[in-house]
C-alpha positions as CSV (number, residue, x, y, z in Angstrom):
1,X,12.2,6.0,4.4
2,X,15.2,7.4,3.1
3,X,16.9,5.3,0.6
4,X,19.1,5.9,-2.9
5,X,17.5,5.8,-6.3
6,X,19.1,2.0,-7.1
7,X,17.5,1.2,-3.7
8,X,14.0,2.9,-4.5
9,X,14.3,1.1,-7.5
10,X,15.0,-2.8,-6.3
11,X,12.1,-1.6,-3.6
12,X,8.9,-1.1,-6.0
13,X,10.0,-3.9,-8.0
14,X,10.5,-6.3,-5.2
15,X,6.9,-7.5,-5.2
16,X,6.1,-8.9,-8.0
17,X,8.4,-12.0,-7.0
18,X,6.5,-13.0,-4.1
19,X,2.7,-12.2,-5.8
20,X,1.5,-15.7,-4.5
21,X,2.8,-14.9,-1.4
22,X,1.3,-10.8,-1.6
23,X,-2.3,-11.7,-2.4
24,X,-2.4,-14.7,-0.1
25,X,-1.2,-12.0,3.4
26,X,-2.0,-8.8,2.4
27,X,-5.0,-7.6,3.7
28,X,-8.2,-6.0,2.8
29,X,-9.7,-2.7,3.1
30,X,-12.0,-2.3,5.9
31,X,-16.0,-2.3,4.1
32,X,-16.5,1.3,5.7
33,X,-13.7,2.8,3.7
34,X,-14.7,1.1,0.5
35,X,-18.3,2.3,1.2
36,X,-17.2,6.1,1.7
37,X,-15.4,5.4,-1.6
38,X,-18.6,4.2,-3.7
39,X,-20.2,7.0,-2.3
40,X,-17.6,9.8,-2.7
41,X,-16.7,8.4,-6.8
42,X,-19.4,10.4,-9.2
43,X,-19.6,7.3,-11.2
44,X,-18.9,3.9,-11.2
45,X,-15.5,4.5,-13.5
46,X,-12.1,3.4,-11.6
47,X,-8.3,3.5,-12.0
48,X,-6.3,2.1,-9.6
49,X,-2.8,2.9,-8.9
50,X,-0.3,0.3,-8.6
51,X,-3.1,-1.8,-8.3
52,X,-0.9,-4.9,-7.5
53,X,-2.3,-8.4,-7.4
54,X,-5.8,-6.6,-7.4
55,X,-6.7,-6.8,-3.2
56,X,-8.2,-3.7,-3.5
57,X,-9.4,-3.6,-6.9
58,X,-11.8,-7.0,-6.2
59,X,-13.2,-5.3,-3.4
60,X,-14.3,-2.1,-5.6
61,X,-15.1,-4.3,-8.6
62,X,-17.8,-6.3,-5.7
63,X,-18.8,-2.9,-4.9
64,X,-20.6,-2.5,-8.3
65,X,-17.1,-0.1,-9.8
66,X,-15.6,-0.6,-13.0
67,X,-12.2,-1.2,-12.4
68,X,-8.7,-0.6,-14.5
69,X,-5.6,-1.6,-12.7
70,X,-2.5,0.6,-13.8
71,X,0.5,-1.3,-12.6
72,X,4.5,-1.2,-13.8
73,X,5.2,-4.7,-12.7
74,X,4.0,-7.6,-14.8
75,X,3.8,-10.2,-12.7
76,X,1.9,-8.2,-10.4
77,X,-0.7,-7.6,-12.9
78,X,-0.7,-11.2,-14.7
79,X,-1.6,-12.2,-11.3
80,X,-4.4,-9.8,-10.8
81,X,-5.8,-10.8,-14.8
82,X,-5.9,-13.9,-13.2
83,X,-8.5,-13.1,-10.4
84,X,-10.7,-11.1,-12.8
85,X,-9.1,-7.7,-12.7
86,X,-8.2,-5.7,-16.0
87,X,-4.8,-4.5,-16.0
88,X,-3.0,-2.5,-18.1
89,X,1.0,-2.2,-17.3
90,X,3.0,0.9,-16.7
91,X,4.0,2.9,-14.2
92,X,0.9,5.4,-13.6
93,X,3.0,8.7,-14.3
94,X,3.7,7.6,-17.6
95,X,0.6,5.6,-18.5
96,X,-1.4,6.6,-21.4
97,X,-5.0,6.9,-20.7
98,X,-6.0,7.0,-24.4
99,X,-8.4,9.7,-24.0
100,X,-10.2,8.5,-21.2
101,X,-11.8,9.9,-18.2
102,X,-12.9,8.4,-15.1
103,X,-14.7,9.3,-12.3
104,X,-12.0,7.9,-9.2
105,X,-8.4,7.3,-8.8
106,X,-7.4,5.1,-6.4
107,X,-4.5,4.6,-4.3
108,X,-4.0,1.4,-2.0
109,X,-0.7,1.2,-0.5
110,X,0.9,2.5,-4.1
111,X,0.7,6.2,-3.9
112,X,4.2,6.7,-2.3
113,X,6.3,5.0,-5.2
114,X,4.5,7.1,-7.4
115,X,6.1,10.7,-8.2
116,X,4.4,13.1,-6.2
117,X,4.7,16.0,-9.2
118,X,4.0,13.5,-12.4
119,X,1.9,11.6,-10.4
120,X,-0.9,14.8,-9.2
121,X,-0.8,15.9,-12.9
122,X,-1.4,12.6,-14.5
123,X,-4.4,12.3,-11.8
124,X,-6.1,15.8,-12.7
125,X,-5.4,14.8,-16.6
126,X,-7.5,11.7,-16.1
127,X,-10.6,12.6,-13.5
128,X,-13.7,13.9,-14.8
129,X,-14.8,17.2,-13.6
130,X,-16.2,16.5,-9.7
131,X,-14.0,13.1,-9.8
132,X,-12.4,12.1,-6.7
133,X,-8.5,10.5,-5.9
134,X,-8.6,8.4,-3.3
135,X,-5.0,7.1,-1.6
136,X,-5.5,4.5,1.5
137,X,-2.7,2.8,3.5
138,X,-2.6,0.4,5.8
139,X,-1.1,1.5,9.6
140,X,0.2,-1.0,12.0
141,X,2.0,-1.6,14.8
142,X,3.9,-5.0,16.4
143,X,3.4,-5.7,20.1
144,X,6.7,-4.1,22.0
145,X,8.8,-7.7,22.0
146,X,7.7,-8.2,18.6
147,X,9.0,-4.8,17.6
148,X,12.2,-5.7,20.0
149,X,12.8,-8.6,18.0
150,X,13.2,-7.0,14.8
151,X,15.3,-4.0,15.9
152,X,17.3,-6.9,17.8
153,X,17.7,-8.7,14.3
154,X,17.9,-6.4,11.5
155,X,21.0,-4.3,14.2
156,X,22.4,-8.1,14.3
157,X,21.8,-8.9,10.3
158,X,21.4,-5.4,8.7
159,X,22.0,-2.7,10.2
160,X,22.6,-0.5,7.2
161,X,18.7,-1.0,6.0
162,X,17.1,1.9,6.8
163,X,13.2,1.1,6.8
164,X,12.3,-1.7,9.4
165,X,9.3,-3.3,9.5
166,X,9.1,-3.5,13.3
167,X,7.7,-0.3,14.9
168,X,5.0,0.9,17.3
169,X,1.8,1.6,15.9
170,X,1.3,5.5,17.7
171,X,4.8,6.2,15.4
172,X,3.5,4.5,12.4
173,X,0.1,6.3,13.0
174,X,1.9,9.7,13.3
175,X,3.8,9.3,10.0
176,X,1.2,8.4,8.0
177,X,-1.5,11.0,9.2
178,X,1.4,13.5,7.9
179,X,2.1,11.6,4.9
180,X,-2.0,12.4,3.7
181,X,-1.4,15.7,5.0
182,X,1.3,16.2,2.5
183,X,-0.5,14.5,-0.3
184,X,-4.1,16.5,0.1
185,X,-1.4,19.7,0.2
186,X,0.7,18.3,-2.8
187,X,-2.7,17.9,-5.0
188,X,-4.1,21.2,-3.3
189,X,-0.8,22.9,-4.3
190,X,-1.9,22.0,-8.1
191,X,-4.9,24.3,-8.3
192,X,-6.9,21.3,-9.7
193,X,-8.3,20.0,-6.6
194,X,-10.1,20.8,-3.5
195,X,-12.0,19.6,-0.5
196,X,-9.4,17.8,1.0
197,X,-10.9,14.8,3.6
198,X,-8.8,12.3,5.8
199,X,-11.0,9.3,6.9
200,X,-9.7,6.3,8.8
201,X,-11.2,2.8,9.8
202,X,-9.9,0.9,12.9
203,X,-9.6,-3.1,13.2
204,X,-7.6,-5.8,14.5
205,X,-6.0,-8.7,13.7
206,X,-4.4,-11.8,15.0
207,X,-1.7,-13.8,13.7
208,X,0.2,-17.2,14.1
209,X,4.2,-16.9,13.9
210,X,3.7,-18.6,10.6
211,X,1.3,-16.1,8.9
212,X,3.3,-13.4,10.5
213,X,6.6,-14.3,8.8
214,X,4.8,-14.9,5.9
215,X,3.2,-11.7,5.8
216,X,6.7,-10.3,6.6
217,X,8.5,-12.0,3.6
218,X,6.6,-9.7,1.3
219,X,7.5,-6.5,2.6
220,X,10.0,-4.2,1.0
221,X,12.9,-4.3,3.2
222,X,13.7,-8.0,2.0
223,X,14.5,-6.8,-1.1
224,X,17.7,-5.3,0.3
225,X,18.9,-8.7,2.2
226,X,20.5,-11.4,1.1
227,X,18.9,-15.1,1.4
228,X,20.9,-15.2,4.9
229,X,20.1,-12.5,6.2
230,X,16.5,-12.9,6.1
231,X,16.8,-16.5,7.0
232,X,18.5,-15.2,10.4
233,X,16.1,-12.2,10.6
234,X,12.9,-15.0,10.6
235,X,14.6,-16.9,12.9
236,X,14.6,-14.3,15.5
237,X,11.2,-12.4,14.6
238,X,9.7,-16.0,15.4
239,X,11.6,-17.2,18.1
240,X,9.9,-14.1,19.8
241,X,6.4,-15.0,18.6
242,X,6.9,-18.3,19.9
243,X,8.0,-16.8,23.3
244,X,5.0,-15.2,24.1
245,X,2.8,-18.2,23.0
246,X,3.0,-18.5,19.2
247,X,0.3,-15.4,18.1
248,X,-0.4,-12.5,18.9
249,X,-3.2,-9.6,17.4
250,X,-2.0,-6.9,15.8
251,X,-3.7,-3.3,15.8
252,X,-4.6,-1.6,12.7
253,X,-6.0,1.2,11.1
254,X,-6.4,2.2,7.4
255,X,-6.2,6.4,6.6
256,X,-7.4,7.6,3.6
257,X,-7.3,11.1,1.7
258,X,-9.6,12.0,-0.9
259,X,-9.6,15.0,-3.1
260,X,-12.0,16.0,-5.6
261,X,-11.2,17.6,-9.0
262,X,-12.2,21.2,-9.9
């Protein structure tokens, strides 16, 4: 994705309106990636990055971790407070840690608004000795006239957004396997970490057109429309939904790096 600062900006911050909307469609992690994680963590001591409304976060704090969220946008994290989750606001970069060390830093779907520089050395300044970072992101891919649909209606609405949410899943799959190749390199690059492991977790799942667009409303790109333009852009994503029978299931998969600290 290749957008200007402003844009970046209005991006990360777009969430926090729809939190409601984030924690109700976003899903989970799959329970074999947060098992690796409990097992790879040398303690039960966790920060989570961006941690959002706290998806991720629950399911660590129901694996037996103690978890700290560290996220910049306050509505994100009132709304996390509100399911249990503690939450401390700021971006992570900048955060202040107050002398404390813990033994993972997580990552769910966060670790690409975070600066890759600032954001390795705040992670080495915060992990124990043998602590692990953990980023995860969730890969997926719409059925070919689902994905014709939205080229179709952001080229009719938008066609100066860059980033689309409609794609196939083997390009999505190919980018992200070389985004963790560049983040186990980036925190390699430092010195401070080693033992670099990808792990991935495949799954499935089916929507209606109406958990579809609402899944879709929370996505980035609609930070950059106007109200009309993404009432057009639902109109068309759904009409195609509803052509081939009003659902359709969705394959997944959720990569993971880990690195552990020197």
């Amino acid at each position: 994705m290749t957008v200007d600062k402003e844009a970046a900006e209005r991006l990360a911050n777009s969430f926090g309106a729809e939190a409601a909307r984030y924690d109700r469609t976003r899903p989970a992690y799959p329970g074999a990636l947060i098992a690796k994680l409990v097992a790879a963590s040398p303690g039960p001591r966790v920060a989570e990055v961006g941690c959002g409304t706290g998806v991720l976060s629950r399911q660590l704090q129901e694996a037996g971790l103690d978890v700290l969220g560290v996220e910049h946008d306050e509505r994100m994290a009132e709304f996390a407070r509100g399911t249990g989750v503690t939450v401390e606001v700021a971006k992570f970069e900048t955060w202040d840690p107050a002398g404390r060390e813990f033994d993972a830093v997580v990552a769910g779907q966060s670790w690409h608004w975070v600066d890759a520089e600032a954001g390795t050395a705040q992670a080495a300044r915060v992990l124990r000795p043998g602590g692990v970072f953990v980023a995860l992101w969730h890969v997926f891919g719409t059925p070919e006239p689902i994905s014709e649909a939205f080229v179709a209606a952001y080229d009719k609405v938008a066609p100066q957004v860059p980033y689309r949410v409609g794609h196939s899943y083997d390009e999505a799959s190919e980018s992200y396997r070389q985004g963790c190749v560049r983040t186990a390199d980036a925190f390699a690059g430092t010195g401070e970490f080693s033992g670099a492991e990808q792990w991935s977790a495949d799954w499935e799942r089916t929507f209606t057109t109406a958990e579809f667009l609402d899944l879709t409303l929370t996505m980035s790109p609609m930070a950059l429309l106007s109200a009309e333009q993404i009432t057009e852009l639902m109109s068309g994503i759904g009409s195609a939904i509803d052509a081939i029978g009003g659902r359709f299931t969705m394959r997944y998969s959720t990569l993971a790096v880990a690195v552990a600290r020197n």
